[in-house]
N, C-alpha and C positions, 0 to 999 in steps of 0.2 A: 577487714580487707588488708593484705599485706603486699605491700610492694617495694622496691628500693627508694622509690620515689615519695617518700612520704612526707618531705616537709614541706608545708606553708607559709609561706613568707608575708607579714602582715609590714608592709613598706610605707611609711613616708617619711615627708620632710614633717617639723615637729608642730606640735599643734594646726594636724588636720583631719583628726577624726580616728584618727588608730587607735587609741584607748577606747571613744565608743563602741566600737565595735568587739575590741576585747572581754567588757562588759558582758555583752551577745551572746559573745562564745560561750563567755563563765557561768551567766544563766544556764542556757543550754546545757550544759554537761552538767553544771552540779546544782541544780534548781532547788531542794529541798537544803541545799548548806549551801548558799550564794552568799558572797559577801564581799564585796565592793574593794575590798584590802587582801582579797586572794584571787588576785588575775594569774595564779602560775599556771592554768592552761596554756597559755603563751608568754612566758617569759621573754626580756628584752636582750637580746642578741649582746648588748652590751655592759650586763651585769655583772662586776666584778664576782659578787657571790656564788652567783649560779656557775660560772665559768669553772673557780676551785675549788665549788663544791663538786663539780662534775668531773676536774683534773687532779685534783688533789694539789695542785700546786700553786704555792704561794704566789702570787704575781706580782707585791707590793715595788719589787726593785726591776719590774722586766721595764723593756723600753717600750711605745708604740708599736713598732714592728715586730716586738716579741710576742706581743700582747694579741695582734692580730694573729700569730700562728698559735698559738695558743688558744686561741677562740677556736679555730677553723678545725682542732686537733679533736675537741669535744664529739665531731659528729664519726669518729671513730666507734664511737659506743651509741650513740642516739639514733639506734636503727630500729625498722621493722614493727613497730607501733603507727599505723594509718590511724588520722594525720596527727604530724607533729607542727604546733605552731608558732612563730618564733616575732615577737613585734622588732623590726629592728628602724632604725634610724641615718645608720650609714647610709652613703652613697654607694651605687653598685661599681664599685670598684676593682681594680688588682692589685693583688700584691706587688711585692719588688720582683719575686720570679714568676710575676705574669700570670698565675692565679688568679682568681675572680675569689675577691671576701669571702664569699658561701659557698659551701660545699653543692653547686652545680649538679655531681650526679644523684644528687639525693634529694632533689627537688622536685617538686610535683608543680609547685604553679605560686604565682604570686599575689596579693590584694594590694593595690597600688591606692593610697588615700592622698588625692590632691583639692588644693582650696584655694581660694581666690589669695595673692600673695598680698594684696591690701590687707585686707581679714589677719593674715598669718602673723603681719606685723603687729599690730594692735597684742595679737593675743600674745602670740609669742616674746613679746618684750615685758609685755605683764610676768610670763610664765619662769623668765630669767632674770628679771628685777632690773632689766637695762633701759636704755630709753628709746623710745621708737625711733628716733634719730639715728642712732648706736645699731638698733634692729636691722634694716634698712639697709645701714652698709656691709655688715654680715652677710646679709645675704645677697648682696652683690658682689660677696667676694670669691672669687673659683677655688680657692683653697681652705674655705672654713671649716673649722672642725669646734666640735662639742669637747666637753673636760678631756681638754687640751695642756689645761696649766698640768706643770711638772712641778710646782713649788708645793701644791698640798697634795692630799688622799682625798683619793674621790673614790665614789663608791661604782662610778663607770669606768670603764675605757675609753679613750679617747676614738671620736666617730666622727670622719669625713664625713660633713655633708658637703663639699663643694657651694657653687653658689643654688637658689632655690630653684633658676632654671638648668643649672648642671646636672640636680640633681633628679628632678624631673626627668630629663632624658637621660641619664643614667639607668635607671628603672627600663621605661616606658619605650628607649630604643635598642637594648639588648635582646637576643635571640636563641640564647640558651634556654630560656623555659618560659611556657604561654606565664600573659599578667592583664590582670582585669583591671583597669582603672576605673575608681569611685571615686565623684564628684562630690566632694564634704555638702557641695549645695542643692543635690539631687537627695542626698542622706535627709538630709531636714526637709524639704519637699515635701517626699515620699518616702520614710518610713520602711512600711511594712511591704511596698511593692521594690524598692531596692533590696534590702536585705533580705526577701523572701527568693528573689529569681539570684542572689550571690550565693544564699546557703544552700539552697534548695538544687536549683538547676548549675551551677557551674561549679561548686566546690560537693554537692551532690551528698552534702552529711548525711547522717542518716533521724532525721526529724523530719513533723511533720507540719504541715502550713499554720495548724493551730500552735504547735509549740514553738515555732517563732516567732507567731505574733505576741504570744504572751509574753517570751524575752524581748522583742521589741517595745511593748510595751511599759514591761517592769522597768527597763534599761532607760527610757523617755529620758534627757537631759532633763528637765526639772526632777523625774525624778533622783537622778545620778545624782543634781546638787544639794537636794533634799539630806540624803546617803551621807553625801560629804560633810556637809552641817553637822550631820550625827554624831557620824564615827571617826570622822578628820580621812584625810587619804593618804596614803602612806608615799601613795610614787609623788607626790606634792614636793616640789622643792621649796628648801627653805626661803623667807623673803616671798613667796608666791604666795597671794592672795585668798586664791582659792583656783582649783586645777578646773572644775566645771566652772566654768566662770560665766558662761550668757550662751552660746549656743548658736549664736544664730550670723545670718549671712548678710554684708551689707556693715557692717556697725563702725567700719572705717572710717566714716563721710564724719563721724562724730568724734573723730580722736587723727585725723591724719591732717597736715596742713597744704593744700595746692600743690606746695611747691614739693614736698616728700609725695605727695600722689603720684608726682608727673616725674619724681625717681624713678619710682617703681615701676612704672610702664613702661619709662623709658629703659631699665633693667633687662626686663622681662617681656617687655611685647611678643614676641614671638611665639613663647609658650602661652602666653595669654589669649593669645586669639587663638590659637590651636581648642583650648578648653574654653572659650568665647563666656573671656574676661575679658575681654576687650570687643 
C-alpha cells in the first residue's frame, strides 16, 4: 500500500506498554529472526543514532532546538513505504515556529499507550533509578523533559514530556490525525482481543487472527522477561533492574505511601477519571 500517510505513531508517556507492543510488531514482521534486541521495526523518534544515521549529521554540539529540526528533517527521505512506525515519547508539541514535532502530513494515525499513573510511578522510577518520591514530582511537572542534562552524552535527545497529564492531552486532544487509545490495563486483561481488533481492524496490517495470536502469545510478558534474563535487553538503562520488570496492574498499593497516593490524584484527577482511574 502506498500512500503519503504512512507513518505510525506508537505514543506514550514512559513505561506504559509501547515497548510491549513493539515486541508484536517485530514478531510479526520477522517471525523466523525475532529477537528481542532488534525492535528497529519501530525505532524511537528520539535516538541520537538512528537520527545521523539517517542525516548524516553529527549532532554532538547541536542545541535542543537544533536537535528537534533536525529530527523533524529526517522524514524528508522516510517516505512512501506503508507503514512506517516510529515509538516516540515526546509530548505532542510545537516547535518555536509553531510546527507540531512530527511531520503531521505524513501521518496516518497514532497508538496512544496510557496506564494508571500509580502503576507509572512505581515502574517508571525503577526504570530511571530515582526514587518514587523524585517520580512523582516529575510528573507533576508541566515542563519535564527526558536526557535533558547538557553536562554529558546521551545516546537520546532530549524529549518534552510535560507533566503525565499534559502529556496525555497532548496526544489524545490534538486533531491533525485520528489516535487510538490503549489502556496498559485492558492490554493484560485481554491480550489477544485488544491487539487482534488494533492490528487487525484499525491499523488493518496485513496478518491474520492466527498470526497475531501466535505473536501475542510469544510476546506474553513472562515471556519478554524470560528473553530478557537470556539475552539482557539492550534499550535497558543502566542502573535499571530489569526493563520487563512484573507486568501487571494495581502493584502500586505495594510500594506507594497514602500520602504520594493522594499526590497523584490530586495531580492528575482529571485525566484519571476520564480513563476510570479513579
Amino acid at each position: 500500500m502506498k500512500t503519503d500517510k504512512n507513518i505510525i505513531w506508537l505514543a506514550s508517556y514512559p513505561k506504559s506498554g509501547n515497548t510491549w507492543f513493539r515486541t508484536i510488531l517485530a514478531y510479526l514482521y520477522k517471525k523466523d529472526s525475532f529477537d528481542i534486541n532488534q525492535l528497529d521495526i519501530s525505532p524511537i523518534y528520539s535516538s541520537r543514532t538512528f537520527i545521523e544515521n539517517e542525516t548524516g549529521v553529527d549532532s554532538t554540539d547541536l542545541t535542543p532546538e537544533e536537535s528537534d529540526e533536525l529530527r523533524i528533517s529526517i522524514f524528508d527521505k522516510v517516505y512512501g513505504e506503508y507503514p512506517s512506525f516510529f515509538k516516540i515519547h515526546d509530548a505532542m508539541i510545537n516547535l518555536p515556529d509553531g510546527r507540531p514535532l512530527i511531520p503531521v502530513h505524513q501521518t496516518h494515525c497514532a497508538l496512544y499507550f496510557v496506564r494508571n499513573p500509580l502503576d507509572v510511578a512505581v515502574s517508571f522510577a525503577n526504570h530511571s533509578s530515582k526514587t518514587i518520591e523524585k517520580t512523582i514530582e516529575n510528573m507533576g511537572r508541566d515542563q519535564f523533559s527526558l536526557a535533558a542534562s547538557t553536562k554529558k552524552y546521551n545516546n537520546q535527545f532530549r524529549q518534552k514530556l510535560l507533566s503525565w497529564s499534559g502529556h496525555v492531552e497532548s496526544w489524545t486532544r490534538q486533531t491533525l490525525f485520528p489516535v487510538r487509545v490503549l489502556r496498559y490495563e485492558d492490554m493484560l486483561a485481554q491480550p489477544e482481543k485488544i491487539f487482534l481488533d488494533t492490528i487487525i481492524n484499525y491499523l488493518k496490517l496485513p496478518f491474520s487472527e492466527t498470526e497475531v495470536i501466535e505473536a501475542v502469545n510469544a510476546c506474553s510478558f513472562e515471556n519478554l522477561k524470560k528473553l530478557e534474563m537470556e539475552k539482557g535487553f539492550k534499550e535497558k538503562p543502566p542502573g535499571c533492574s530489569a526493563f520487563f520488570r512484573k507486568g501487571v496492574s494495581g502493584d502500586f498499593v505495594n510500594h506507594l505511601s497514602d500520602s504520594q497516593i493522594m499526590d497523584v490524584k490530586q495531580a492528575h484527577a482529571k485525566i484519571m477519571k476520564e480513563y476510570n482511574y479513579l
